[in-house]
KOLRO-826572 format. One record per residue (C-alpha): residue number from 1; residue in three letters; x, y, z. Coordinates in nm, 3 decimals. Layout:
<rs>
<r nr="NUM" rest="ALA" x="X" y="Y" z="Z"/>
...
</rs>
This chain:
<rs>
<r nr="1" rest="UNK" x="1.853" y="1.931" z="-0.174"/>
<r nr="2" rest="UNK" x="1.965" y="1.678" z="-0.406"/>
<r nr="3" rest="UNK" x="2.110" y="1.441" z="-0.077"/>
<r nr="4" rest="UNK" x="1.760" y="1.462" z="0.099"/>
<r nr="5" rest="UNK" x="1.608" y="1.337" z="-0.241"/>
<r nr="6" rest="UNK" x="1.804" y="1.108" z="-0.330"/>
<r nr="7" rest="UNK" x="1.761" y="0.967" z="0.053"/>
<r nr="8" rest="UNK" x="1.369" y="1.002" z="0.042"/>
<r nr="9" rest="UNK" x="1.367" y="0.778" z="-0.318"/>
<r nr="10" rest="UNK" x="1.583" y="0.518" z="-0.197"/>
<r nr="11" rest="UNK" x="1.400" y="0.450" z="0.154"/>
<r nr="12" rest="UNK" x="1.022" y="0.494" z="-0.058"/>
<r nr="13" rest="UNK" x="1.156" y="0.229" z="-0.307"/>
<r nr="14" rest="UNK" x="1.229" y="0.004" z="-0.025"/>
<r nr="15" rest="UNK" x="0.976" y="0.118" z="0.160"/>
<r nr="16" rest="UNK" x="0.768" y="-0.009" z="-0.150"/>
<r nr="17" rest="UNK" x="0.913" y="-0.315" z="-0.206"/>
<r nr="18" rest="UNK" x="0.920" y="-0.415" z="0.150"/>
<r nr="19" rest="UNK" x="0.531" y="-0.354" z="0.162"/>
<r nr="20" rest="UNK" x="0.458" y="-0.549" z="-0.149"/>
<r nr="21" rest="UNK" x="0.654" y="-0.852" z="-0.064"/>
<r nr="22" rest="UNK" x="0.487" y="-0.834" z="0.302"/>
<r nr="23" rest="UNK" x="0.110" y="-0.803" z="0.140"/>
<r nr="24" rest="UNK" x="0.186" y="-1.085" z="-0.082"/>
<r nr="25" rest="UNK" x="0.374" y="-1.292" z="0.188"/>
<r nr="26" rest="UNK" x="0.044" y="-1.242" z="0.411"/>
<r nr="27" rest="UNK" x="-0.177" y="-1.295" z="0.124"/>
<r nr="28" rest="UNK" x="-0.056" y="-1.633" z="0.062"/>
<r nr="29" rest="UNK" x="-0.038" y="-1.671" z="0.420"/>
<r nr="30" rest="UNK" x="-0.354" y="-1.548" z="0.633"/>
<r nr="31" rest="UNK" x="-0.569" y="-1.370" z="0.355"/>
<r nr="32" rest="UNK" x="-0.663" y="-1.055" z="0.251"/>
<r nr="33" rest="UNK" x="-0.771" y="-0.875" z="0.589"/>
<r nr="34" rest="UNK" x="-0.480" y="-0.953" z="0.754"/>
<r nr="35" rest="UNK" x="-0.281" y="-0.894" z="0.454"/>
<r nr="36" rest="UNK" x="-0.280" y="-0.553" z="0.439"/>
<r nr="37" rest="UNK" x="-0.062" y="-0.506" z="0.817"/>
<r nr="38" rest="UNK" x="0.169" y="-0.560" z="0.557"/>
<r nr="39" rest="UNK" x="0.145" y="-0.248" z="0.451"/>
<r nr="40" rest="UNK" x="0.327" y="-0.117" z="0.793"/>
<r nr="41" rest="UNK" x="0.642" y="-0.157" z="0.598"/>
<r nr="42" rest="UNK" x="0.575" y="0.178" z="0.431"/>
<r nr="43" rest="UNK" x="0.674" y="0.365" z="0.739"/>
<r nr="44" rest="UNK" x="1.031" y="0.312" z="0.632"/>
<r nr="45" rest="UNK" x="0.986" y="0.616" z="0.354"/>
<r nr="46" rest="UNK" x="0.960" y="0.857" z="0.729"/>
<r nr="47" rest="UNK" x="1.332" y="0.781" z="0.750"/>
<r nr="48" rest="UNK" x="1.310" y="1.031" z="0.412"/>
<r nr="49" rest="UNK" x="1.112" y="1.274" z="0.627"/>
<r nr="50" rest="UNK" x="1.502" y="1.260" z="0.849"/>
<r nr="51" rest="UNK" x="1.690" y="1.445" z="0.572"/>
<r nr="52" rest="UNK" x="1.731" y="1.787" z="0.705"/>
<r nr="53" rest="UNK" x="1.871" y="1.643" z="1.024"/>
<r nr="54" rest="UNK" x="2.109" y="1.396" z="0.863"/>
<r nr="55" rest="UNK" x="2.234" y="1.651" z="0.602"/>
<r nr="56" rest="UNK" x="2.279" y="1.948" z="0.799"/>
<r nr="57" rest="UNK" x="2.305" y="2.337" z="0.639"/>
<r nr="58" rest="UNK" x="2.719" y="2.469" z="0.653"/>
<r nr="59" rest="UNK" x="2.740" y="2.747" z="0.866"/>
<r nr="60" rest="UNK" x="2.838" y="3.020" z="0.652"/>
<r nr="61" rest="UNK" x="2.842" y="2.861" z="0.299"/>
<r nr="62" rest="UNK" x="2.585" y="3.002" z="0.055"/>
<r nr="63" rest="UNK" x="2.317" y="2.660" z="0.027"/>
<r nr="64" rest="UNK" x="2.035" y="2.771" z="-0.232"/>
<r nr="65" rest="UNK" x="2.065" y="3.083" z="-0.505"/>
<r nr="66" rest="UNK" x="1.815" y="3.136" z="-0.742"/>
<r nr="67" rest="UNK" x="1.828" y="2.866" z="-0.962"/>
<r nr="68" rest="UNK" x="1.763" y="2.596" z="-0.662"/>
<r nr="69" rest="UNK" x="1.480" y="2.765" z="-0.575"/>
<r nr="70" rest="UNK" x="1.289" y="2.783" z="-0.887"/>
<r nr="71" rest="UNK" x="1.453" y="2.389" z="-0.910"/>
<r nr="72" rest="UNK" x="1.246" y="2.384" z="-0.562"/>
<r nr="73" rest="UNK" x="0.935" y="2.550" z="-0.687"/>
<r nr="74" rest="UNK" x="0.894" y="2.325" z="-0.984"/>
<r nr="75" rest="UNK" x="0.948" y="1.998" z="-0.786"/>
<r nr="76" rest="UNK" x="0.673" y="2.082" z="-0.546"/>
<r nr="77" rest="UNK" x="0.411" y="2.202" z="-0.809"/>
<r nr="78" rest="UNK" x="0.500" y="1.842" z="-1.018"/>
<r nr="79" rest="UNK" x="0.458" y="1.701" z="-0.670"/>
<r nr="80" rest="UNK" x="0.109" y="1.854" z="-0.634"/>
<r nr="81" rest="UNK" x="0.030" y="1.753" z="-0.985"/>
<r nr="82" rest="UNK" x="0.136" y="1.390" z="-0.933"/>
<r nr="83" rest="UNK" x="-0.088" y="1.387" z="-0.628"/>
<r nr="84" rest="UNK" x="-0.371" y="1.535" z="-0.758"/>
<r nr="85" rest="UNK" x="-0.392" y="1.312" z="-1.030"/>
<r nr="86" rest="UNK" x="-0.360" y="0.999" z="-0.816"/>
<r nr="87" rest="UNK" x="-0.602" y="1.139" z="-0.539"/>
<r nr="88" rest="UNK" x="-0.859" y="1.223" z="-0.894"/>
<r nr="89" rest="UNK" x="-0.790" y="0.817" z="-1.072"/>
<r nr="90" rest="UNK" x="-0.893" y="0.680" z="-0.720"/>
<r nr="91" rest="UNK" x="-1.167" y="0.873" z="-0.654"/>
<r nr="92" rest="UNK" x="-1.309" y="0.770" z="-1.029"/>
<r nr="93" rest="UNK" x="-1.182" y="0.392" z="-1.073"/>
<r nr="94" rest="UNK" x="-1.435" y="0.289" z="-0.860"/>
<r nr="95" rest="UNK" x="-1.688" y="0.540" z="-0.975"/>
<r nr="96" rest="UNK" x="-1.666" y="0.328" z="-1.315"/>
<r nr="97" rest="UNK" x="-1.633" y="0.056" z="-1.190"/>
<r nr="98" rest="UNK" x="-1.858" y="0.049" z="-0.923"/>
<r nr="99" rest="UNK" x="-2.132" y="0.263" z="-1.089"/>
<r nr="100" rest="UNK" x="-2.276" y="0.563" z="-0.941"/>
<r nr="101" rest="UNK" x="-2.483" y="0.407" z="-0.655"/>
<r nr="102" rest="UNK" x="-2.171" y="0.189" z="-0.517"/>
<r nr="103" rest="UNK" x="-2.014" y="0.263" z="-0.232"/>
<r nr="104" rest="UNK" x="-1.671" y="0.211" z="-0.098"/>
<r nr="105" rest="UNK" x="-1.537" y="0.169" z="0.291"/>
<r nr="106" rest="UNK" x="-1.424" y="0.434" z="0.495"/>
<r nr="107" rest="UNK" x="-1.122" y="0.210" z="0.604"/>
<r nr="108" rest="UNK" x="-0.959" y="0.307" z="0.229"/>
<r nr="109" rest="UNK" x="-0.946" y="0.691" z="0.336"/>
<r nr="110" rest="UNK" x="-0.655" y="0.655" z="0.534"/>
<r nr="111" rest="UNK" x="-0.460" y="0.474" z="0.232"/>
<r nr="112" rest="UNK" x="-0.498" y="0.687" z="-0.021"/>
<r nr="113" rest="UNK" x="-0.448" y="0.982" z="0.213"/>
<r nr="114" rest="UNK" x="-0.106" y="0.799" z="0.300"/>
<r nr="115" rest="UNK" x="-0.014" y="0.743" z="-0.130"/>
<r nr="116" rest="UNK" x="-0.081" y="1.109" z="-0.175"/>
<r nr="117" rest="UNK" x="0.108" y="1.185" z="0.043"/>
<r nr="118" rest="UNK" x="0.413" y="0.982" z="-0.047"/>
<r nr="119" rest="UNK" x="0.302" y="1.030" z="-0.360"/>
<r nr="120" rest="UNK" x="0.331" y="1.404" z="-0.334"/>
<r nr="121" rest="UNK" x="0.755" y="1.405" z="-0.163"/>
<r nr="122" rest="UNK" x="0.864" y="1.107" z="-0.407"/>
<r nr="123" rest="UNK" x="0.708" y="1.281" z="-0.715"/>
<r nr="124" rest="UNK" x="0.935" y="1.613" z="-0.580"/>
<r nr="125" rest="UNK" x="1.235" y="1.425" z="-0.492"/>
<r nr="126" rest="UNK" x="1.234" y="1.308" z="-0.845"/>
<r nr="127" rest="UNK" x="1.186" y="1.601" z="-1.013"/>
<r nr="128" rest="UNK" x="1.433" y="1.761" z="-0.815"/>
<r nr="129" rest="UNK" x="1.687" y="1.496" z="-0.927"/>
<r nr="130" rest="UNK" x="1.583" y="1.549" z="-1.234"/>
<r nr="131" rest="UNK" x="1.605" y="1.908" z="-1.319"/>
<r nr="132" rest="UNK" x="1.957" y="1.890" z="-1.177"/>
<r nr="133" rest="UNK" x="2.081" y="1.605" z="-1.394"/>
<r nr="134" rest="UNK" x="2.084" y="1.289" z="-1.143"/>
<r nr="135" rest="UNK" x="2.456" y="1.433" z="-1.009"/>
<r nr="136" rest="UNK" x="2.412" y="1.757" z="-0.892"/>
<r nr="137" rest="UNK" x="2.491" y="2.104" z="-0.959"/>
<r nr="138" rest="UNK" x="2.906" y="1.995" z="-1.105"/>
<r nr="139" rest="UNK" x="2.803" y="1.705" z="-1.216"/>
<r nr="140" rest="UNK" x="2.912" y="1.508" z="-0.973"/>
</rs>
């Protein structure tokens, strides 16, 4: 568990970073329309989504007792938690900001469904680092 986190924070945070530099690359560049292909970059976090074939299960070795799953079980409910909170501050930023009779495009719907969901596996791939200590089970 803790190799298929760690992979799925490394390729968000370049997945991230990538992005950002692109947007602001394009920005500077073409605009703000065009600016946001730049945003293609965050398909690197899918190699994340790879884990469980890269870091296959040992045939006949015990992989997950008790502990790992309630580890498990915690990461995904922070997970949830993380996205539901982001999902709820976008869906009321522009409520305040906006005021109750603005209105918004349908072309965002698509983005924030995409940062909830990366939202969602980098929240649990943290918290699963986390709970085990950032080294694993023996500390290594």
């Amino acid at each position: 568990m803790q190799k298929m986190a760690w992979l799925f924070v490394i390729t968000t945070v370049l997945a991230v970073v990538a992005s950002a530099v692109a947007v602001i690359w394009l920005y500077g560049k073409f605009g703000m329309p065009k600016a946001v292909a730049g945003l293609a970059f965050m398909g690197i976090a899918g190699i994340g989504g790879l884990g469980p074939l890269i870091f296959k299960k040992e045939s006949g070795k015990v992989t997950c007792d008790e502990r790992d799953t309630l580890i498990n079980r915690r990461a995904a409910l922070a997970g949830f938690g993380t996205a539901y909170m982001l999902v709820g501050a976008v869906c009321m930023v522009p409520f305040f900001v906006l005021g109750p009779l603005g209105s918004i495009s349908v072309t965002w719907l698509p983005m924030i469904f995409m940062g909830a969901g990366i939202c969602t596996f980098f929240a649990h791939s943290v918290a699963i680092l986390l709970q085990y200590g950032w080294r694993g089970k023996n500390g290594k």
